[in-house]
C-alpha positions as CSV (number, residue, x, y, z in Angstrom):
1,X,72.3,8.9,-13.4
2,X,69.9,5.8,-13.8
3,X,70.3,5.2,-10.1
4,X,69.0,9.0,-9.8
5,X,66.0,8.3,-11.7
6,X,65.2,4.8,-9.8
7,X,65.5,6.5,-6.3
8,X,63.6,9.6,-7.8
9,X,60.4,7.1,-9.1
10,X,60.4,5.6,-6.2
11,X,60.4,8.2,-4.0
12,X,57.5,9.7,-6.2
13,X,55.3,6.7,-5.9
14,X,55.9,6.6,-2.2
15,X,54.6,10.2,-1.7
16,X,51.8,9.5,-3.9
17,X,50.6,6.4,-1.9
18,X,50.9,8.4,1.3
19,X,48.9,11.1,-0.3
20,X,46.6,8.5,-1.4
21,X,46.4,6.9,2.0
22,X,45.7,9.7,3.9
23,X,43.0,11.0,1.4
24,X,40.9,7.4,1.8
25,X,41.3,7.8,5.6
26,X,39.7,11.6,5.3
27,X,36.8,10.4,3.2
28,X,36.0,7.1,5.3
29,X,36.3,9.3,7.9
30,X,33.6,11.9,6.8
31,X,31.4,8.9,5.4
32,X,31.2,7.5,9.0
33,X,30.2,11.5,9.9
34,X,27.2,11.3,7.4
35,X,26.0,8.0,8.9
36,X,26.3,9.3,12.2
37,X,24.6,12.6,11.4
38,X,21.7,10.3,9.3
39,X,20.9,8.5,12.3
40,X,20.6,10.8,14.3
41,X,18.1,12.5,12.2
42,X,16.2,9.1,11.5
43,X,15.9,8.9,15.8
44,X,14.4,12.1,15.9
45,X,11.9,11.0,12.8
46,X,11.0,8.4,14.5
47,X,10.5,9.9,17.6
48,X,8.0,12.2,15.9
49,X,6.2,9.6,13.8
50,X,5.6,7.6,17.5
51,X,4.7,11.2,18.7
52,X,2.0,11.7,15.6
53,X,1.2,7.6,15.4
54,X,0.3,8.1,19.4
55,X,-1.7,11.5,19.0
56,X,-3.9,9.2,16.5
57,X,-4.3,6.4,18.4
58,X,-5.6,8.6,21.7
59,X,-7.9,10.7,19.5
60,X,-9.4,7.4,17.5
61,X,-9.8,5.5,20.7
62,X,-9.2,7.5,24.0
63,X,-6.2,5.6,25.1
64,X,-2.2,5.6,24.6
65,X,-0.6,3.1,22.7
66,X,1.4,0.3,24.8
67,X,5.1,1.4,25.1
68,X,6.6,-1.5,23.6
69,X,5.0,-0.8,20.4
């Protein structure tokens, strides 16, 4: 009967860790997602800013900034 109860812990621990496991994979996973989704959002925000920062430069002083800006 002890021997039942040993096997049955262990088994119960092992199931949880797996659970665990897997869970910490999903949310690293979906972590990486949100990066990836932030960045792209900040490329296009800074693709507007040049944009706007480019529009002000040619209206102040009738030429383009330099590309390597």
């Amino acid at each position: 009967m002890r021997e039942f109860f040993i096997n049955f812990v262990s088994s119960f621990l092992v199931v949880l860790s797996i659970i665990l496991v897997a869970y910490l994979i999903n949310e690293k996973n979906a972590a990486f997602d949100r990066v990836e989704r932030r960045l792209a959002e900040n490329k296009k925000l800074s693709a507007e800013y040049r944009q706007e920062l480019d529009t002000l430069h040619f209206s102040m002083y009738q030429t383009h900034l330099s590309e390597d800006f």
